[in-house]
N, C-alpha and C positions, 0 to 999 in steps of 0.2 A: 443591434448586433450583440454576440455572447459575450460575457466578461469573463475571459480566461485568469484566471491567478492562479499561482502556486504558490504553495507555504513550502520554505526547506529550513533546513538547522544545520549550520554546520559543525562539521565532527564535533567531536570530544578529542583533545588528547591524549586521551585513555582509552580511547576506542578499538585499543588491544586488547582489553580486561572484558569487551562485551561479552554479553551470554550468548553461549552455544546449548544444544539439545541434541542434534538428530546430526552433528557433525563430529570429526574428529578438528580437535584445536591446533592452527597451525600460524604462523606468525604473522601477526598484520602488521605493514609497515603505513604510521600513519602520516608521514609525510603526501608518501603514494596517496594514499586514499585521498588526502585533500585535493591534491591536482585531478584524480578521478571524481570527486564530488565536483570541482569547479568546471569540469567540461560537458557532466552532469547538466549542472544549472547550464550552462550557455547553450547546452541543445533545446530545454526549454526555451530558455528567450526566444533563440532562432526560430522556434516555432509559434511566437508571435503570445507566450505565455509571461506575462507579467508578473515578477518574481517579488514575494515578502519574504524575507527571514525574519525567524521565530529565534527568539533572543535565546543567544547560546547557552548551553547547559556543558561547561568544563569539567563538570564533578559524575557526570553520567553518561558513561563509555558510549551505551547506546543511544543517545539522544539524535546521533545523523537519522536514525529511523521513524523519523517525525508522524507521519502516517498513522502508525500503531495509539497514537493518542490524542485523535478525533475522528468523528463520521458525520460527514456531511450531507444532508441532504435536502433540497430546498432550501428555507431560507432558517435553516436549524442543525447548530453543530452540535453534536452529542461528545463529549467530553470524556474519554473516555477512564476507565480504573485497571489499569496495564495489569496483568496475571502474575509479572515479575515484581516483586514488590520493589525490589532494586529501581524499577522503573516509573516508579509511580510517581515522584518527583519531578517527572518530566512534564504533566501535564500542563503545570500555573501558566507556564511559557507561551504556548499553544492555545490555553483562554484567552490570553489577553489579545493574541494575533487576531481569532475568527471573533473575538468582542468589535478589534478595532476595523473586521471587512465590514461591520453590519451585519453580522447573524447573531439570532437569538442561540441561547444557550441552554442546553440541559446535560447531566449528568448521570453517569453512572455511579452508584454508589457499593458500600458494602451490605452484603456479602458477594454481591455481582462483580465479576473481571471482566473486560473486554479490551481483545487488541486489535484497533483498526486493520490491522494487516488480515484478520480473519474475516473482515465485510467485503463480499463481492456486490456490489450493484449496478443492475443491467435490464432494462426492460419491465420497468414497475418489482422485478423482485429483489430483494434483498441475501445471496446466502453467508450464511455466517458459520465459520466453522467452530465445531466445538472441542477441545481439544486442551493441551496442555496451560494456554495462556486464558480462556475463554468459557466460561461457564452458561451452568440451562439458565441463573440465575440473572447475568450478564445478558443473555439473550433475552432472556424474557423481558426486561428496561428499556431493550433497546426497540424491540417489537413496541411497546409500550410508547416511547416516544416519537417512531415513526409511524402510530397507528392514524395520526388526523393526515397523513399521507395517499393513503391508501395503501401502503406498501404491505407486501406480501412478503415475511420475515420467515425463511426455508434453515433449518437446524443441518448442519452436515458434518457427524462427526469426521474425527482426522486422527489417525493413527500413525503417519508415513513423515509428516511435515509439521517445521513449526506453527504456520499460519496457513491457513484455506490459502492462502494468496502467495505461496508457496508451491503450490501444486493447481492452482488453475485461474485463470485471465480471461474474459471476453474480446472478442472482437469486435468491430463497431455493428455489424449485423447479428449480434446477439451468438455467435457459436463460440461456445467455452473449449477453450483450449487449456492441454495438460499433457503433461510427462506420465504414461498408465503405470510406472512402477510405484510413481509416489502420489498417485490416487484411490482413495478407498473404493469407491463406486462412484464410474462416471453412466453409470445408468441416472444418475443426480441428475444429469442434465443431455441438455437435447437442447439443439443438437450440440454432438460432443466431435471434437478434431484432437487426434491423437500427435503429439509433435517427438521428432527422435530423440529431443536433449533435455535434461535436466532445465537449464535456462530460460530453454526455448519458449515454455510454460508462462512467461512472464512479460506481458507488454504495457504499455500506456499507450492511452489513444490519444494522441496530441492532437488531433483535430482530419477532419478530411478523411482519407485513408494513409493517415503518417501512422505509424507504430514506433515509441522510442522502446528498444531493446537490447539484451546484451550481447555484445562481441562476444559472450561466451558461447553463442548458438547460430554459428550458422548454415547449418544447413535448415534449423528450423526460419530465417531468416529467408533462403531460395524459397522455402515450401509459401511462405505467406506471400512474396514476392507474387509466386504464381498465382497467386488468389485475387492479381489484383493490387497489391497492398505495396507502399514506399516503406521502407526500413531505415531506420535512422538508429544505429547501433554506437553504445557507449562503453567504455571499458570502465568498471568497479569489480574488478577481481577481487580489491582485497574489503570489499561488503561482503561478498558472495563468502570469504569463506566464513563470515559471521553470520552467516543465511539468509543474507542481505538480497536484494532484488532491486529490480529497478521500480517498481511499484513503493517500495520502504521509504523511498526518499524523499518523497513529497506527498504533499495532501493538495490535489488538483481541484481546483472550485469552480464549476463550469454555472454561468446563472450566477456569477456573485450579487448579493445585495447591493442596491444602491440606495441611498438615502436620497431623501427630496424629491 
């Protein structure tokens, strides 16, 4: 059977002072957020996903957005070199977690950036956006280290959003979904499903046809509903207004390694 785990971090207390881009700055209460991070995690559980925490980081606002600094794939975590140099600290945490599942390790280094949040993968391809956090040189490493894959590593720059994964998600049948005002070219993909909300754009596939999503979107919520698809919707409001998603919060390990 698959081995489900998820890697999370919990907040920072500082995780008012995170970095913003493409938003205006508005108060995060980080009380709140905890209790939203903590119902977070228990929708994984409930979905039968097996929870690590990635040893906290109190000194780095953004560290709840664990995601952004590793990409998994197979039995090989790529490490990643955050674009915010602020964030770059985050990473030691997150070696030592995907060291301690059983994945070999490889690195991104300088002059290369990469932020998980900008790797979509879905059906052998890889896209990765290129963009404020995320370099050709970043990409080129990371094509580099997923080449004995087979994987097909697709460049999508991004002008609208912080992260590719900010403006678009797959479903479990391979159709990428996205908000068209904060997509550059969804001619990128095919097939492409246009959703009403901002949020909407952003799911996990927790297994089966469950999608964990946010309460920030639902009428994009009705639309996949009709598709077919279970909704398991989570409040992180106050992620979202640090451009937060429900994809940022964890680094989901489908296939984890097992020793012996």
């Amino acid at each position: 059977m698959e081995v489900l785990k998820a890697l999370v971090r919990r907040p920072s207390p500082r995780l008012a002072e995170g970095l913003i881009t493409h938003v205006a700055r508005q108060p995060v209460d980080p009380e709140l957020a905890l209790r939203q991070w903590e119902g977070y995690v228990q929708a994984l559980a409930d979905s039968d996903w097996s929870i690590t925490e990635v040893a906290a980081a109190p000194d780095c606002p953004d560290s709840a957005f664990v995601e952004d600094t590793v990409v998994t794939y197979g039995d090989l975590a790529v490490i990643t070199r955050p674009g915010a140099l602020e964030r770059q600290p985050e990473t030691s945490g997150t070696e030592q977690a995907v060291c301690d599942a059983g994945y070999r390790v490889a690195r991104i280094v300088a002059p290369g950036t990469l932020d998980g949040g900008d790797v979509l993968k879905f059906g052998g391809a890889v896209y990765v956006g290129r963009g404020g956090r995320t370099n050709e040189q970043g990409i080129a490493q990371l094509a580099a280290h997923l080449a004995e894959f087979g994987a097909r590593v697709v460049t999508v720059p991004l002008t609208k959003v912080l992260h590719l994964k900010s403006a678009v998600t797959a479903l479990p049948d391979g159709t990428v979904i996205g908000y068209p005002p904060l997509v550059d070219d969804a001619d990128t993909f095919e097939p492409f499903l246009a959703v009403p909300e901002e949020h909407g754009a952003h799911v996990v596939l927790l297994g089966g046809n469950r999608l964990l999503m946010s309460t920030s979107a639902p009428a994009t919520a009705r639309l996949l509903r009709e598709r077919g698809y279970e909704t398991v919707a989570v409040d992180i409001s106050e992620f979202e207004k640090l451009e937060g998603c429900v994809t940022c919060l964890s680094v989901r390990m489908r296939g984890v390694p097992v020793s012996g």
